[in-house]
N, C-alpha and C positions, 0 to 999 in steps of 0.2 A: 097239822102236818100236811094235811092236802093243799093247802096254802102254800105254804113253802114248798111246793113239789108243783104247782102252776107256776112262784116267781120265779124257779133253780130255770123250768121247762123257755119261759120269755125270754129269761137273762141268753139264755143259748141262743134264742132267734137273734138279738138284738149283739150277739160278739157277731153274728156271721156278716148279719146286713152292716153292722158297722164296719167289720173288716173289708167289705166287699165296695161299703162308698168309699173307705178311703184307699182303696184300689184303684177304683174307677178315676178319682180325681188326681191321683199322683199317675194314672196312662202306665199302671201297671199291666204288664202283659197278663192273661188270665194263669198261667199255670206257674207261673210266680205268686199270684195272690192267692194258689191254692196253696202252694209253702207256706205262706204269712199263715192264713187261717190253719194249717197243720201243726204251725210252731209255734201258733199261741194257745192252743189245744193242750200241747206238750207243756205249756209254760204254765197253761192253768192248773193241770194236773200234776205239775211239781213245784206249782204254789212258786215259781219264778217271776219274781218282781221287778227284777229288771228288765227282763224282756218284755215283760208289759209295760211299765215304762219306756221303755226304746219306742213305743210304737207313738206317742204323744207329742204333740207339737204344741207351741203358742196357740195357735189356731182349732186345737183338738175339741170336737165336743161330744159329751157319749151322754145320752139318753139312758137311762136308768128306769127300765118299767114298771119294774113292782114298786118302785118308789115314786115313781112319776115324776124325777128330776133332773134336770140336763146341766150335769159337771162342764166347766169351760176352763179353757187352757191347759198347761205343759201337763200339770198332774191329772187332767180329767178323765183318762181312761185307769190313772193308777188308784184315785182315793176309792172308787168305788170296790174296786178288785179286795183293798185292804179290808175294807168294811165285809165284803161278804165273804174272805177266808178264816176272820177272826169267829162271825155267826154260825159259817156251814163247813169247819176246817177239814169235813172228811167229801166234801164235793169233786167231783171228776167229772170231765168231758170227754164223749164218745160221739166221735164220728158214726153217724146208718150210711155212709159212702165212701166210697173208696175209690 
């Protein structure tokens, strides 16, 4: 259980920094990519697939920590999202800022 409660703790760091490079390199204003990171929050927490989908590109690639694997291309921010609501289907994300 502590296991899975350090990978749930990574996967969090690792939406924000991912959300936030791929901010940085699409010259997202900053409080537009606090939307993005707000609305993917919202999206994980209502297990919204499309909207995580919407965020992936040809070019996408999201590093996976507990699993130490880097997904590439259009579905590579969606396959992993699938895999860990099937494993943790009662998981939430909560913002400490506001």
């Amino acid at each position: 259980m502590k296991q899975n409660f350090i990978r749930a703790l990574l996967l969090i760091v690792v939406i924000a920094s991912a959300t936030v490079t791929y901010a940085q390199k699409a010259s997202i204003p900053k409080d537009k990519n606090a939307a993005i990171i707000r609305k993917l929050y919202e999206a994980v927490n209502e297990k919204n697939l499309d909207y995580i989908k919407s965020l992936g590109t040809v070019t996408s690639e999201w590093f996976d920590v507990p699993f130490n694997y880097t997904y590439k291309g259009s579905d590579a921010i969606i396959d992993p999202w699938k895999s860990w609501f099937e494993i943790f289907s009662l998981s939430r994300i909560f913002s400490l800022s506001r």
